[in-house]
C-alpha positions in Angstrom: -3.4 -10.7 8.3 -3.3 -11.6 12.2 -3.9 -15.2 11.9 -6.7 -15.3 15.0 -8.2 -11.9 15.2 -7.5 -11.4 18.7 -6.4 -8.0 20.3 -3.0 -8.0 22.3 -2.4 -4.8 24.4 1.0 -4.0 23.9 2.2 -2.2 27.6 5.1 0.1 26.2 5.2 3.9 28.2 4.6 5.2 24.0 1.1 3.8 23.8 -1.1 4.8 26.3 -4.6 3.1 26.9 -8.0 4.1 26.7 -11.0 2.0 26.5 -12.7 3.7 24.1 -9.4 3.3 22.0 -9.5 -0.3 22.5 -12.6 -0.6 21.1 -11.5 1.1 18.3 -8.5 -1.4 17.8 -10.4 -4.0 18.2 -12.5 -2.8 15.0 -9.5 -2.3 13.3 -7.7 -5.9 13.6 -11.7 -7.5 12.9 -11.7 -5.5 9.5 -8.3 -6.8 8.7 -5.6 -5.2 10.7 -2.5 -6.5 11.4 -2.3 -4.5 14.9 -3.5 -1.1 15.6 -1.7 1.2 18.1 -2.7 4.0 20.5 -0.2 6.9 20.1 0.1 10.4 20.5 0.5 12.8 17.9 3.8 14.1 19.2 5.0 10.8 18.1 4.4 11.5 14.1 6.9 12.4 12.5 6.7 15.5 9.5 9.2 16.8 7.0 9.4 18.9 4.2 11.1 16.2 2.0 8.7 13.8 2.2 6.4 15.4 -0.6 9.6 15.9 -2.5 9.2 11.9 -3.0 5.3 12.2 -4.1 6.6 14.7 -6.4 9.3 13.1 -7.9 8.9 9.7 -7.8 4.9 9.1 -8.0 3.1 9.0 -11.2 -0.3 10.2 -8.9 1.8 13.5 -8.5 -1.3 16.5 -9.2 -3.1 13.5 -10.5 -5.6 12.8 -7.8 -7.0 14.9 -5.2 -5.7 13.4 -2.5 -2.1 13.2 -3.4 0.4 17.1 -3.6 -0.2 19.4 -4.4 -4.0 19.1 -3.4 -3.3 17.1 -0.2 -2.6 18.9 3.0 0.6 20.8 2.5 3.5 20.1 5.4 2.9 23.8 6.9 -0.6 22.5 7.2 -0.3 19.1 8.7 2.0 20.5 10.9 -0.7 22.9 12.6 -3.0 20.4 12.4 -1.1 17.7 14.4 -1.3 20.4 16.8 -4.9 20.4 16.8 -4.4 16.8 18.3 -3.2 14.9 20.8 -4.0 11.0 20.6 -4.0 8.8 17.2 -4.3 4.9 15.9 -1.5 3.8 14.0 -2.9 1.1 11.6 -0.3 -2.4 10.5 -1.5 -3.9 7.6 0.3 -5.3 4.4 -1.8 -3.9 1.4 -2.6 -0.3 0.8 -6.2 -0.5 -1.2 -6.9 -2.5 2.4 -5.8 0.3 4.3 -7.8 2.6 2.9 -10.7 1.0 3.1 -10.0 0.4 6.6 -9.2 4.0 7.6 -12.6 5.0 6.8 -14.5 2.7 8.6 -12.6 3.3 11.4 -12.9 7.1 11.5 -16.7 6.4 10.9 -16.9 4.5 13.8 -14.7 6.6 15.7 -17.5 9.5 15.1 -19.9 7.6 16.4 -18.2 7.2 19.8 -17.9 10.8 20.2 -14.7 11.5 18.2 -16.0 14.1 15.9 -12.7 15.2 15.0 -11.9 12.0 13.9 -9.8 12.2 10.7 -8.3 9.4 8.8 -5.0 9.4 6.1 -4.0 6.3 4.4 -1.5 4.7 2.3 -0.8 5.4 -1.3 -2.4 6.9 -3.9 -6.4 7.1 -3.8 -8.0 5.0 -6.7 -11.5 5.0 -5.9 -12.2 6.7 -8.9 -10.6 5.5 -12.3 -9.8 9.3 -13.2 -9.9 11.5 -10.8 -10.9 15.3 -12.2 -8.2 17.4 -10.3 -10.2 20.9 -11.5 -13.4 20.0 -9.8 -14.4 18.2 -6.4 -13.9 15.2 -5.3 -17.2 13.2 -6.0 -16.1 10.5 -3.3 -15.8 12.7 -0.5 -17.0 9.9 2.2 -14.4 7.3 1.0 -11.5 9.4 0.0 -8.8 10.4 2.3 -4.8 11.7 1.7 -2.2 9.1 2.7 0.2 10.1 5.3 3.1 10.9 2.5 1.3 13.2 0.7 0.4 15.4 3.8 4.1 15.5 4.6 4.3 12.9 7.4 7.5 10.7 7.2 6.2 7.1 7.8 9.2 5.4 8.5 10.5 8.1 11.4 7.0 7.6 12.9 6.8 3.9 13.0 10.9 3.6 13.6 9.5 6.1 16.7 7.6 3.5 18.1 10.2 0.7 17.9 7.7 -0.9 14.7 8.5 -2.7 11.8 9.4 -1.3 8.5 12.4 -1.0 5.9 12.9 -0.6 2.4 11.9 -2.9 0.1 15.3 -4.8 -1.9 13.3 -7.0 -3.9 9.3 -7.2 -5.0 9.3 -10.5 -2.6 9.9 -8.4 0.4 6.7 -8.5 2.9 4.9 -5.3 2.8 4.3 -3.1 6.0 1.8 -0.4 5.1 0.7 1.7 7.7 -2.2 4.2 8.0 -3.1 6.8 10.8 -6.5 7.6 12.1 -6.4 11.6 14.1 -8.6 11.4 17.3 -9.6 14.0 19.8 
């Protein structure tokens, strides 16, 4: 966690600045945030393999409504991304965090005017100790598909923006999760 809460403006020609954004950052970072950057969405990256490691290599896999194949598909997110043009990228280090986080921060971002606002995580959802895949989701508000399982290739975004994140070698490895919030 940022060890004093305070918002640092990062002046890079990838991020651009908007007050109202910054207000939103500064939401983000006080509900836990490591940092929170303004992008644009031209800056995600999306690829068809990426669901290929939800699929095989996620035990959520058709298990949760929020993961493939229920998520977004890639064909979808890709038109979607095109439906917008600015974004937050969320830093944290732990994904039930981020989740949380997302959804306050899209909440709020509706309430400044953003009503596209749309948020995707990190991870699997696990609001719900078994999620029923036939029906609808009963935690509509809370839930929301991580990046991965719409197709968006975390790493080439972040790497993108000149961020941190690698692999992990060893479970002692620091953590960077990241989690996206849409805006229009």
């Amino acid at each position: 966690m940022h060890s004093n809460n305070t918002f640092t403006a990062i002046p890079s020609r990838q991020y651009y600045n908007d007050e109202r954004h910054n207000v939103l950052i500064k939401e983000a970072i006080s509900l836990g945030c490591e940092q929170a950057y303004p992008i644009y969405t031209h800056q995600i990256s999306i690829a068809r393999w990426v669901q290929l490691k939800c699929k095989y290599g996620c035990n959520e896999y058709n298990k949760k409504l929020t993961c493939p194949p229920h998520s977004p598909s890639y064909d979808e997110m890709k038109e979607i991304l095109k439906e917008y043009t600015h974004a937050l990228l969320l830093h944290g280090h732990m994904s039930w965090q981020m989740r949380y986080m997302i959804t306050k921060i899209e909440e709020k971002a509706f309430s400044m005017g953003f009503y596209k606002a749309f948020g995707l995580g990190a991870g699997p959802c696990q609001l719900c100790e078994h999620c029923d895949t036939v029906s609808t989701c009963i935690r509509t508000e809370d839930a929301r598909p991580s990046m991965e399982a719409c197709g968006i290739d975390v790493f080439q975004t972040v790497r993108n923006l000149n961020l941190k994140i690698e692999t992990l070698t060893s479970k002692a490895d620091e953590v960077n999760i990241y989690g996206l919030i849409l805006l229009e």
